[in-house]
Each structure stands twice: as C-alpha cells, then as structure tokens.
PLY file of the C-alpha trace (Angstrom):
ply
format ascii 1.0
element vertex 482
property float x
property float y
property float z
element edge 481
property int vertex1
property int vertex2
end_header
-128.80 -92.34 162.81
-132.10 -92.17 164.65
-132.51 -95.38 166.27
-135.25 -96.05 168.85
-134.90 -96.03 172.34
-135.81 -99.46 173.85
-138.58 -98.80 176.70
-140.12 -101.59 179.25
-143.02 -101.99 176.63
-140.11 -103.28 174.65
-138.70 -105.22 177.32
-141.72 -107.09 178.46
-142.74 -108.36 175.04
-138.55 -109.52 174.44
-139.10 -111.34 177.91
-142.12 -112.75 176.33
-140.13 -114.22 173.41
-136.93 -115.53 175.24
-137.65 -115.61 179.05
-137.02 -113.13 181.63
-133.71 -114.97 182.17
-132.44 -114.58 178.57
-132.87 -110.54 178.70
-130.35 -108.99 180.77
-130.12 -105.21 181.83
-127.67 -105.13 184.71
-125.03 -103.25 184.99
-122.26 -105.62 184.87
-123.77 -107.43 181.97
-123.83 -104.12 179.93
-119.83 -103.44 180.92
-119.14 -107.18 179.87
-120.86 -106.76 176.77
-119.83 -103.43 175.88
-116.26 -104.12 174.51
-114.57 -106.67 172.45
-110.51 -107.69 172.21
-111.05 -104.15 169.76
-107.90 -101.62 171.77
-110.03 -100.43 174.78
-113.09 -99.28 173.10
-116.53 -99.67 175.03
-119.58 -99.25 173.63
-122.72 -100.14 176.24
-125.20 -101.69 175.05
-129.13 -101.13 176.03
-129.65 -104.73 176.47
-128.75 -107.95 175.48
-130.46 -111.12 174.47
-129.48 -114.69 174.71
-132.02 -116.68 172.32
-130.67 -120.27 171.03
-133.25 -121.04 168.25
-133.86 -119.55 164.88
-137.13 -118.52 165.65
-136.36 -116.44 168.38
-134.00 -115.05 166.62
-136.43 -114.19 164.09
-139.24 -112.53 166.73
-136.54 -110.31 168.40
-135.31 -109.17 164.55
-139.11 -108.80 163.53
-140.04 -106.72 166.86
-136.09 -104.33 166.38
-136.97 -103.89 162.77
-140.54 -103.01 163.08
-139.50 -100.39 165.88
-136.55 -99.31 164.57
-133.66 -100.78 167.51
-130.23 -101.58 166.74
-129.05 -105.08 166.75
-125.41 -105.64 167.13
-124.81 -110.03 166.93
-122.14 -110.88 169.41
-120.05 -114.21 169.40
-116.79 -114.69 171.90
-116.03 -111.13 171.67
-112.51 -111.76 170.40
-112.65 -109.59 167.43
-110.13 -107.08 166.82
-111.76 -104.50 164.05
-115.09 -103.58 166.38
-117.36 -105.95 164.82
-119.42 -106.76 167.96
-119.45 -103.23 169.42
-122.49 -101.94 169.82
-121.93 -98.45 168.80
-125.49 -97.45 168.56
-126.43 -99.15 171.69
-129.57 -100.89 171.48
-129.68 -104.59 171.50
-126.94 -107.18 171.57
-127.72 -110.17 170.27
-125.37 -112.67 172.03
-125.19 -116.29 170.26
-123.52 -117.68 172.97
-126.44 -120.49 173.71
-126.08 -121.39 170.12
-123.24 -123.94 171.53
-124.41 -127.54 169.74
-122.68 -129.57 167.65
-126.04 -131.09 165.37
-124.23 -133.85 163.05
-121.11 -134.89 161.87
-121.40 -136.57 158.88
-118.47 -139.09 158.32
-119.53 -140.67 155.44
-120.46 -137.09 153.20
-117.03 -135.60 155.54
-119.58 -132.95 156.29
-120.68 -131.32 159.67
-123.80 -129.53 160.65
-123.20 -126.92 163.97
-124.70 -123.95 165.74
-122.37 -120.49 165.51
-122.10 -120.58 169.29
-119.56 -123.58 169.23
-115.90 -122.65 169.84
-113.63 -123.62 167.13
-111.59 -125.77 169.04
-114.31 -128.07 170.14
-115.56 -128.48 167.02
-111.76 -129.36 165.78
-111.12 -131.52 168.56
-114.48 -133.53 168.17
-114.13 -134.19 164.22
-110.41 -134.97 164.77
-111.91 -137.68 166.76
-113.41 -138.87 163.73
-110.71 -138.85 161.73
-111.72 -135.96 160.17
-110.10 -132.03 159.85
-111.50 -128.64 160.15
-108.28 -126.82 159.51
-109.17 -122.72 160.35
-107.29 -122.02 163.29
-107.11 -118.05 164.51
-104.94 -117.45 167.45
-108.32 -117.25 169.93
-109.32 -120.71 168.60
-109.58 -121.98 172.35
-111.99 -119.08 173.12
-113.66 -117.47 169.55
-117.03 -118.64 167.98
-117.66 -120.70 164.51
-120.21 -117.89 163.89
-117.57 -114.97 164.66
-115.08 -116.67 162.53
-117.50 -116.68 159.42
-118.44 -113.31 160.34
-114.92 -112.48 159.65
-114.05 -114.86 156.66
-111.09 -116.01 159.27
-107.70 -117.52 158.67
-105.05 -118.29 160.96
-101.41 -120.28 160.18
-102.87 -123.28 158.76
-104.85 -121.42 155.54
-101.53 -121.28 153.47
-102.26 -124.80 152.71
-105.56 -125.43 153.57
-107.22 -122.03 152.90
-109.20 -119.74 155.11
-113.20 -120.04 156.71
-114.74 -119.31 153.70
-113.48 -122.34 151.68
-115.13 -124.91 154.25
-118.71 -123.33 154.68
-121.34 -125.38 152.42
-124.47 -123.89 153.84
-125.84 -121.39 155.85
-129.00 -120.84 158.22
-129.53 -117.24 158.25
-132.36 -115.06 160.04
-132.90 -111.82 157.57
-133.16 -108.49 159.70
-136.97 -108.78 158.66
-137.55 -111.55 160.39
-137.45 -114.20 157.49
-135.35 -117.27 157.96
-133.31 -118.81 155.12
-131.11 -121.46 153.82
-128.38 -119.89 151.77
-127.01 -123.09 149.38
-127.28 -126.80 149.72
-125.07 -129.24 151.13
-122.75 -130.07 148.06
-119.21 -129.43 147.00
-120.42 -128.21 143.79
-123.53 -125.44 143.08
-124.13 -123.10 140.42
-127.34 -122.42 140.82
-128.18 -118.54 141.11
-125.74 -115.81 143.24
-123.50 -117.54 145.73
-125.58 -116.34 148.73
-123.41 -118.10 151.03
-120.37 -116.68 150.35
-121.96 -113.39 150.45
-122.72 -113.95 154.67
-119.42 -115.02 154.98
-117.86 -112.16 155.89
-120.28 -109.60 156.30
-119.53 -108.88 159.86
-123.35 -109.47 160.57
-124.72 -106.75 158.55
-126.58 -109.06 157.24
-128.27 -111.07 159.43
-128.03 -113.74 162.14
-126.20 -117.25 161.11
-128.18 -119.83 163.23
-126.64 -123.15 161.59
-123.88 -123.81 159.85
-122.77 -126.68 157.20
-118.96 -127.13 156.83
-117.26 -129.79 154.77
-114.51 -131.66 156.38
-111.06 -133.21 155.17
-109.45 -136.17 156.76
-107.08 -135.08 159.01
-103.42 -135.44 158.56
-101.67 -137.61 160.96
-97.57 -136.50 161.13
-95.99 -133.00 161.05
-92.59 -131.40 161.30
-91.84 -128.30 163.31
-89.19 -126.25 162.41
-88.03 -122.77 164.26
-85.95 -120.81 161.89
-83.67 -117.21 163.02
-82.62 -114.94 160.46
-80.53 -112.29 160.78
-81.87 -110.01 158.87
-86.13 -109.46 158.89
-86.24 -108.46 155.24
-84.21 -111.98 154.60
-86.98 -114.03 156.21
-89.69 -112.37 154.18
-87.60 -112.79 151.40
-87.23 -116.50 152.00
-91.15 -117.42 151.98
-91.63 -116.70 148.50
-88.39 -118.87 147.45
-90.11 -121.71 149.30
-93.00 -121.82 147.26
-91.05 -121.42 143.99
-89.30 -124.44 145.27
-92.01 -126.11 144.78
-93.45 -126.76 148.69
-96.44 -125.41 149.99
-95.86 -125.75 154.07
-99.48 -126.22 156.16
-97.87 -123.07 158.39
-95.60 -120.26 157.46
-95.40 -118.14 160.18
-92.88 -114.51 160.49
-92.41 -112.92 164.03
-90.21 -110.31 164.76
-87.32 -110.24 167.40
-89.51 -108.40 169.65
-92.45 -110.33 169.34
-90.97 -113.41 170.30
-89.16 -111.43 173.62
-92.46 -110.23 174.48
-94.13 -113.24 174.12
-91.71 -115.41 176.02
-92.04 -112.86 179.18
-95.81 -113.17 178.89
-96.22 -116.61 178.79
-92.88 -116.39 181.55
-91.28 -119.71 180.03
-89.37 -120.70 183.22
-86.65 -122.66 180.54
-85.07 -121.98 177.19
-87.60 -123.02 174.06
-87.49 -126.82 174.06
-85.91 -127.51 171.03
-83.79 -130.15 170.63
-82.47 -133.35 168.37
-78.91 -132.89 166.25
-79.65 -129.31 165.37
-79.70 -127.99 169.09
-79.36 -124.16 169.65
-79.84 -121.89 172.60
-83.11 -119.62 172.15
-83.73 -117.77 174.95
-86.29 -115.13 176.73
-83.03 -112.85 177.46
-82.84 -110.94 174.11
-79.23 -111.35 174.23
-79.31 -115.13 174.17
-81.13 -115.07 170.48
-77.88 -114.79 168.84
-78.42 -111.66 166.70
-81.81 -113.04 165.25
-83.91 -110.00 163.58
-87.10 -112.13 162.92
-87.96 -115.81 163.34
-89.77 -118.10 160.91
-92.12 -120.89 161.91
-92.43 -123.36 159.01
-95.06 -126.79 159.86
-94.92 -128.96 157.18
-98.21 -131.69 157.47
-99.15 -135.27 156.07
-99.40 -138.83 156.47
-96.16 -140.16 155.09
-92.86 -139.34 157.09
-90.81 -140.57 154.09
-91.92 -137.14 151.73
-92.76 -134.56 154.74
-88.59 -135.19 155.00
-88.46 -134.45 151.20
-90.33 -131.46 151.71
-88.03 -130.42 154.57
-85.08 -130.93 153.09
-86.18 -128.85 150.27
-87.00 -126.43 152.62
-83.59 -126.20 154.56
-82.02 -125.74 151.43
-84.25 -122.78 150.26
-83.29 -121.07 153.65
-79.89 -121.36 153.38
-78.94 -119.14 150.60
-81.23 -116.38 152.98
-79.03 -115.78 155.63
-80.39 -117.71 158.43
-78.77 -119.17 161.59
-79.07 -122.77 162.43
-81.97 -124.54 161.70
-83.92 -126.03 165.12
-86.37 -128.65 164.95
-89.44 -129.69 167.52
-88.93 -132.91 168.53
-91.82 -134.00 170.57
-95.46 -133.16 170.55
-95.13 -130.84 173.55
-92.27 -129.19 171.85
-94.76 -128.32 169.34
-97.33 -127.42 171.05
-95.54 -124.84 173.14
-93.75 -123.08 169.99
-97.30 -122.79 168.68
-98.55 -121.89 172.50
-96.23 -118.96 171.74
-97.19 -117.86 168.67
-100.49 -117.61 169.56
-99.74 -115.79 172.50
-97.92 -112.82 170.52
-101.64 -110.69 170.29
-101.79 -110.83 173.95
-98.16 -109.97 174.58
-97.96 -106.86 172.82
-101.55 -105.93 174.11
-99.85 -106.05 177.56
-96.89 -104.55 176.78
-97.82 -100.70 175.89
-101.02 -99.25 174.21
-101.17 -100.50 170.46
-103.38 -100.45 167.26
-102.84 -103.77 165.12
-103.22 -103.35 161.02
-104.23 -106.47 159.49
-102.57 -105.62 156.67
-102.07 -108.21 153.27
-100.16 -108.32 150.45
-98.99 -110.95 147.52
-96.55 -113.19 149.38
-93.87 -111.92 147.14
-93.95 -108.61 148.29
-94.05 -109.24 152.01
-89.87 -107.42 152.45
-91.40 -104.51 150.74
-93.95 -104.29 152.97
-92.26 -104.81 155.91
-89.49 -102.45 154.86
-92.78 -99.65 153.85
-94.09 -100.10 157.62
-90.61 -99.36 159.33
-89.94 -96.53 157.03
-93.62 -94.66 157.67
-92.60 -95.93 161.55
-89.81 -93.88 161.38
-91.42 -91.09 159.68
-94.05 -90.25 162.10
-92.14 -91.73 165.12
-93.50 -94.88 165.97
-92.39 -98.27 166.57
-93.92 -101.16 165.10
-93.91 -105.00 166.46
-94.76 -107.10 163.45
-95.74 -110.83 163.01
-98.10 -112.91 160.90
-98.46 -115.46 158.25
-96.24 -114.96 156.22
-97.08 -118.03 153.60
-100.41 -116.14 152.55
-98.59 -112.57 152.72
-100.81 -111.50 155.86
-98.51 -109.14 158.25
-100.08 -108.16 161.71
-98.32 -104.85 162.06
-98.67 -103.84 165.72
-98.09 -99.98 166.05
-96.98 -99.42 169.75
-97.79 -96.17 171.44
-94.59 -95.79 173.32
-93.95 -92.59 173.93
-96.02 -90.96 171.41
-97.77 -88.32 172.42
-101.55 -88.20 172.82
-102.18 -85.52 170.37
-99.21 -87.44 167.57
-101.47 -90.53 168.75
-105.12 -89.55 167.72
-104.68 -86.98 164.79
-100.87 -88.10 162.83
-101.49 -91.84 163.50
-104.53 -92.03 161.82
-102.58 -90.55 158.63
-99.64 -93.01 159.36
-101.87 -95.57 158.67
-103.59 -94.62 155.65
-99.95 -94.22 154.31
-99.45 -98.33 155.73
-102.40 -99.26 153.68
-102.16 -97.14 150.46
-98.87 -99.42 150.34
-100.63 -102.25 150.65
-102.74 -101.06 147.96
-99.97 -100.37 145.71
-98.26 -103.90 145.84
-101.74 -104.99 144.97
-103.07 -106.38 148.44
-105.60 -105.19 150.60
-106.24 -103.50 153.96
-107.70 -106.30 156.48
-106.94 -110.16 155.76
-108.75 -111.93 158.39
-109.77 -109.23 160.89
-112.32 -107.56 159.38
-113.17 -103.79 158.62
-115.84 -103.09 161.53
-115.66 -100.38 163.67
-112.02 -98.84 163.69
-111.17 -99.80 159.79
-114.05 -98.53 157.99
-112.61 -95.31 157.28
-110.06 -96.48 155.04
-112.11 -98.47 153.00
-111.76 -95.34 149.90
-108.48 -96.97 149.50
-109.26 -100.66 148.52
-112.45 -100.13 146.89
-113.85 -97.83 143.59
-116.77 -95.59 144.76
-118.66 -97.61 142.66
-117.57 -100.97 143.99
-118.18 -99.29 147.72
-121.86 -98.18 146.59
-122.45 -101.69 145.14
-121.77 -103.13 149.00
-123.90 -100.58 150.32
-126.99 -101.78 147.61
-126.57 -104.91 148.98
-126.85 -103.82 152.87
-129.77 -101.42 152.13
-131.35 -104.90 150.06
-131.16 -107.41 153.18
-131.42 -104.63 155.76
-134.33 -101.94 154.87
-134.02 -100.23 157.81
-130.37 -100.44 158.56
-130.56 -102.11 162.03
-128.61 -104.90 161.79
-125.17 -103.84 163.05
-124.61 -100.12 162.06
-122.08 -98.46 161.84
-119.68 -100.65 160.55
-117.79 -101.05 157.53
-118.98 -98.14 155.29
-118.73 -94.70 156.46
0 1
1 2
2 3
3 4
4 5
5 6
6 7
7 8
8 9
9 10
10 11
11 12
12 13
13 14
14 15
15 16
16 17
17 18
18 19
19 20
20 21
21 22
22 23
23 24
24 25
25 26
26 27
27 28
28 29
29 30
30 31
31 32
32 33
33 34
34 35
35 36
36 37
37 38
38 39
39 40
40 41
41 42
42 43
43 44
44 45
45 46
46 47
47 48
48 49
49 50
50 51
51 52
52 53
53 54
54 55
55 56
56 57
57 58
58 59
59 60
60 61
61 62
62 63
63 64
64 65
65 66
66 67
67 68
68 69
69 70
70 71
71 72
72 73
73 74
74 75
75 76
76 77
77 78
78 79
79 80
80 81
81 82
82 83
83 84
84 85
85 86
86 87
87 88
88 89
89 90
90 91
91 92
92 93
93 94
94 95
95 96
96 97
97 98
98 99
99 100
100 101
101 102
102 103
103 104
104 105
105 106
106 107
107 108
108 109
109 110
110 111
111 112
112 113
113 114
114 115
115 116
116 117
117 118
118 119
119 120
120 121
121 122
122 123
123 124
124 125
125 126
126 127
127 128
128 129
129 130
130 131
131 132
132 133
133 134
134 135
135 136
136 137
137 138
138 139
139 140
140 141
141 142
142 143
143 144
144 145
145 146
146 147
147 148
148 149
149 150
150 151
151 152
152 153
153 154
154 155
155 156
156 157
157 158
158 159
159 160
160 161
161 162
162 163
163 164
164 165
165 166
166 167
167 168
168 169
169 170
170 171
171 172
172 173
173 174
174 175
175 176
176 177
177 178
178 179
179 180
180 181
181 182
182 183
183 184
184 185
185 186
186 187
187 188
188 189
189 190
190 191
191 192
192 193
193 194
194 195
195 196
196 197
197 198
198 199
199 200
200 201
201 202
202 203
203 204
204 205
205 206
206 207
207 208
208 209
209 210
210 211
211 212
212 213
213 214
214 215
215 216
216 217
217 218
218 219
219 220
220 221
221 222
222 223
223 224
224 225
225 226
226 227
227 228
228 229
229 230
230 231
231 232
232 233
233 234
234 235
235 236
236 237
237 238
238 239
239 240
240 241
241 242
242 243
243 244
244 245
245 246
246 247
247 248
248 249
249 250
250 251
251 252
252 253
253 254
254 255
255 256
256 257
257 258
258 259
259 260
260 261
261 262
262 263
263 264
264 265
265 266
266 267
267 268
268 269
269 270
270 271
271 272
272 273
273 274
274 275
275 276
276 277
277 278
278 279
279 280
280 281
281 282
282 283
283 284
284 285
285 286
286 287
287 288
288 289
289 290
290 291
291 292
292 293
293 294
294 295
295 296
296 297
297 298
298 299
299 300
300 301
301 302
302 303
303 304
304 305
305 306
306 307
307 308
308 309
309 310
310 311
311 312
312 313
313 314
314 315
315 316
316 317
317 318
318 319
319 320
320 321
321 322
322 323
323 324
324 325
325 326
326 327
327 328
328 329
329 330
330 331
331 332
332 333
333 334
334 335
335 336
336 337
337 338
338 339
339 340
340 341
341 342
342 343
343 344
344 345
345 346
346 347
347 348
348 349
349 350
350 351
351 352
352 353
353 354
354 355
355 356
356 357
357 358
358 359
359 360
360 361
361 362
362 363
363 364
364 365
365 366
366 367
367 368
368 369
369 370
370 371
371 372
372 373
373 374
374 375
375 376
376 377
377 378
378 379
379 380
380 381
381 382
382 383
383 384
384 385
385 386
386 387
387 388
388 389
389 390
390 391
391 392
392 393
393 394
394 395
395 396
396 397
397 398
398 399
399 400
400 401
401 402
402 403
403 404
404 405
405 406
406 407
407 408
408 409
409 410
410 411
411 412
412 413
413 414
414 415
415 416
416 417
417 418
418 419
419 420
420 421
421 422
422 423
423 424
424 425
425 426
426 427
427 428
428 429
429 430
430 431
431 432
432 433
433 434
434 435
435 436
436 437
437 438
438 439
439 440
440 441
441 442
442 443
443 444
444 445
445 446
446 447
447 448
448 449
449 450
450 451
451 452
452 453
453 454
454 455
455 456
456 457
457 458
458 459
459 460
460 461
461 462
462 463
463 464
464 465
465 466
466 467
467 468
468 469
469 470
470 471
471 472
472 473
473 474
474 475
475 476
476 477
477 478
478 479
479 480
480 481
C-alpha cells in the first residue's frame, strides 16, 4: 500500500488539534509504541497521538483520511495477534487519555465509560455498587475496555457469564471519515436495522475509533468455591469438562493447564511455599515437578452465587463427575487469599511461558466436547514437526491456548515448517467444527490463515464491509485479510 508520508506541515496542523504535548515524535516514544505483548514484533510508528475527546478524534481521522496516513488505534498494548502494531507506520492513535468512568447507572444496571479505562477499575468500582462486569482476560489489571471490545474478549469467567460482546449496549464510534456515531441505544432489547454494534465489536479497529462505551451490568455474586483438581492423564481432564455440563452444572470458571504450565508458572511467580490449599482434602502441590504426584494437567473449576446451601450441590455434583475421570484428590481453596493466588497463577501462565523460551501462542477453539481431540491433534502435529507444545485455557467454552515453544528448533524449521504446523493445528480446529482465534483476535500474525475458517465469499463479504466504513483503507491496515 501507498500510504503518505507524514511531513511537519502534517505535524503542525495535528499540534494544532491536540496540543504540542499530545503529539509525540521521540525516539523512545516510537520504541514504546512500536510493539505490543504480540512475540517480539516491532513495528515503529511515525508518530503518535494522545487525543481524549471524540472530536479530536474525529479532526486527526478527517486530516489521515484526506491525506492518505495510516492510523493504527492503540489501547494497553496487551494484545497478542498484532492488533495495535503499526505495520504501515504512520500514526498511532493511543486512547490512553480516554481513562473516565462517565456514569454508572444502578437503577437501569447500566454503565457509561471511555475505552481508555482498565478493566479492573471499572470491575472493582461497579462491584462497589453491587453490581458485576464479569469479562476478565488474564491482563485485566493492565488491558483497556476499548482493546477488549476490539477483540470481542473472554477470559475464565465467560463459560457462565459469556464473553465482551454480550455486555456492550452501545457504542460511540468516530468513522475513518471523520463522522461520529452512536451505534444502538441503551436497551436490552433492539431490532431496529443491522446490529451495528456488534459489528465494532471485534473488528480490531478497522473500523473506527470507540470513544464511549455503554455496558449493561449484573448484580454481582457474593460466595464462590475454588476447587484445584490433578488428573493423571491430560486427555482425562478434557474429557471430564464436557461430563460436567451434561451433569447438569455450568461452573462460572473451567479452567485446563498442563503439567508444565503450572511448573513454569510457579517458578515465575517464585511461590516461596507449597500452593495454599488446605481444609479436609489437604494434598501436597508443589513447584518441584516431582512433588505433583504424577499429575498430567490440572483443572481449575469456580463455581459462583449467593446461596452456600446449592453452590455445595453444585460441587458435589461436580466431585462426582470427576471421579469416574481418573483424577487424584480433590483440593479446595479455603480462604480468599487462597483464591486469589490460584487465580494469581493462572493468570500468570502467558507470562511464564513467554519467559521461559521463544513461543508462538494459537488461540485455538473448539466445541467443548471435542477439547481431548484437540489436545491429542496438537501433540501429535507437535511430534510431527518436532515441537513441544505448553497448553492451557478455558476449557468450559472449549478455548485451548496452545503455546508452541521454540526449544531447540532450528531457525530455518522455525520460520518456514512452523508456519505449516500450524495451519495443520487449525485445519483441526476447523474440522471438529471450531474456529482459529477465540478471544485473541486475527491481526497481524493470524491473518494468513483466515482461508481456513471462512468461504471466499464469506471473506469478500468482510472485506465489503471494511472498504464501506473505510474508503481509503487507513484505519489499521494490514490486518486481518491478506
């Protein structure tokens, strides 16, 4: 693509719109902005902007799409597909100053934010109301609202609760020409024309620029249950997550982490003492591999509510679904920091295997059913092209990160038989009738498989659309299509 070079013409008349202090050109800024959590890609940008209203969002877009400059939208940074890589350099459009919380609406359980906000603030300030905004990714202390509808993201809690998309009413969105929109309306119920909404949800910002957002909210459920499960066979535990649901339980996390994962992430969070479980169920779990008693995979089952009394029932339905799986003994959480530090390493297991050996991560998704065939497919292609895999996820909703560690591989097996590896992982999924991202997005580094989930017709459909909203094609190239 021929994209514009941005000149100090260009410059002055951005400074103009968002004050010399809200257009940076340094060198350092560039670096920082360059890369995302994305493997160690860097892509410098030319500039980058930090406007925190609509209308300036709407001059910069106006000025980019009149001169033809590429505008890349940038939240935290903490996606993993490329989304906020500015691969054509030009401008990125950080929406970092977009960091208010507008309204909460108790009485409607509604809220009304800027994209800017991380997702744990927002969840910590409704839970003060009583209220619950249940998407949680693993970066929730660090990622954007905006980046997480950019991504339609999920995290342990959507088994239950469901993913981004389900709790986003109404949208604020600044077209790539400059016009500035309201996608829906503020009500649990519309049928009035196409679902715009939905349709920004998810588009990775090839779209446009979400400047507000309207979420509905659920109260927010008061008790839990934590329960650590070992099985000794990884097949087993995937096994096991569909039985639970046939059972008749539907868990508010259902999470599957390989032996290694677990190791990994217990040396990179260095617990200093065994996992803190404890109560009449007591086992030893602990960072020496040894020390987990055989365990091939781990499952993490939270079960939610507001009455202790049938979270039990639920539990005990649970533990007896298990049992006919093969597991070792069942260990419960007893307090809330018991809790919080089994979930402290779960999230953590992205980060450990990052810093553990060069990787690619697959989001890769399948009916929940189907999850041992998956994970069985992945080992065997593993084996086939000689690379180990490292695989975790959440398993309720049949989404399996599969981490793909570069070990000893070779750099030439790395960059040209990989890439084929792959392709073979996701024409699985494809063939147990899932997909090839479920919360990470396409982007950058996925979009060349995107033949295998869609029709060409279905693909040039999406591209319609883009060419529809984004004449000129400047709002985020270069990702998803080809």
């Amino acid at each position: 693509m021929n994209y514009t070079k941005i000149s100090l013409k260009h410059l002055d008349q951005f400074r103009s719109i968002l004050g010399k202090e809200n257009v940076l050109s340094d060198n350092d800024s560039l670096d920082h902005y360059g890369s995302d959590e994305t493997e160690d890609l860097k892509f410098l940008p030319e500039v980058v902007f930090k406007p925190n209203t609509a209308q300036q969002v709407s001059e910069i877009l106006k000025l980019c799409n009149k001169e033809n400059i590429p505008v890349t939208p940038r939240g935290a940074g903490t996606g993993l597909s490329g989304g906020a890589l500015p691969v054509f350099g030009g401008v990125i459009l950080s929406t970092e100053r977009f960091n208010k919380i507008i309204e909460i609406d108790e009485r409607n359980l509604q809220a009304t934010v800027e994209p800017g906000v991380i997702t744990q603030v927002f969840q910590e300030a409704v839970i003060e109301k009583g209220l619950f905004y249940p998407p949680d990714p693993a970066s929730r202390g660090s990622c954007f609202l905006g980046g997480n509808l950019a991504e339609s993201s999920g995290g342990p809690r959507a088994v239950k609760y469901g993913i981004t998309k389900d709790y986003v009413l109404n949208l604020e969105v600044v077209l790539p020409t400059g016009e500035i929109i309201w996608t829906g309306a503020n009500v649990l119920k519309n049928s009035t024309g196409y679902n715009l909404t939905q349709l920004i949800v998810g588009s990775e910002g090839t779209l446009g620029v979400i400047t507000k957002i309207v979420f509905r909210l659920i109260p927010y459920p008061t008790k839990n249950v934590v329960m650590l499960i070992p099985f000794f066979s990884a097949e087993k535990a995937c096994e096991a997550v569909s039985a639970v649901f046939r059972a008749g339980v539907t868990p508010s996390a259902m999470e599957f982490m390989e032996r290694d994962a677990i190791e990994w992430a217990m040396k990179y969070t260095a617990h200093p003492q065994p996992l803190p479980l404890g109560g009449e169920r007591r086992a030893k779990v602990l960072p020496n591999g040894e020390d987990l008693g055989g365990a091939a995979a781990h499952l993490l089952i939270e079960v939610d509510g507001n009455d202790m009394d049938m979270i039990m029932k639920d539990v005990e339905r649970i533990t007896e679904v298990l049992e006919k799986f093969e597991c070792g003994e069942i260990l419960f959480a007893d307090t809330a920091d018991q809790k919080e530090n089994l979930w402290r390493m779960r999230r953590s297991l992205g980060e450990a295997v990052k810093s553990h050996s060069i990787y690619k991560e697959e989001d890769t998704v399948v009916p929940r059913a189907e999850l041992p065939e998956l994970l069985k497919g992945v080992k065997s292609i593993g084996e086939k092209y000689g690379f180990k895999s490292v695989c975790y996820g959440h398993a309720g909703d049949g989404n399996l990160h599969v981490n793909i560690i570069k070990g000893e591989m070779s750099d030439d097996k790395w960059n040209n038989e990989l890439p084929v590896a792959i392709r073979e992982i996701f024409t699985l999924c494809k063939k147990l009738h899932g997909t090839i991202s479920g919360e990470h997005g396409i982007g950058w580094v996925q979009k060349s498989y995107m033949d295998i989930a869609f029709h060409p017709k279905a693909i040039e459909l999406q591209k319609e659309i883009k060419k529809l909203f984004d004449p000129n094609g400047i709002m985020n190239p270069g990702k998803m299509f080809v």
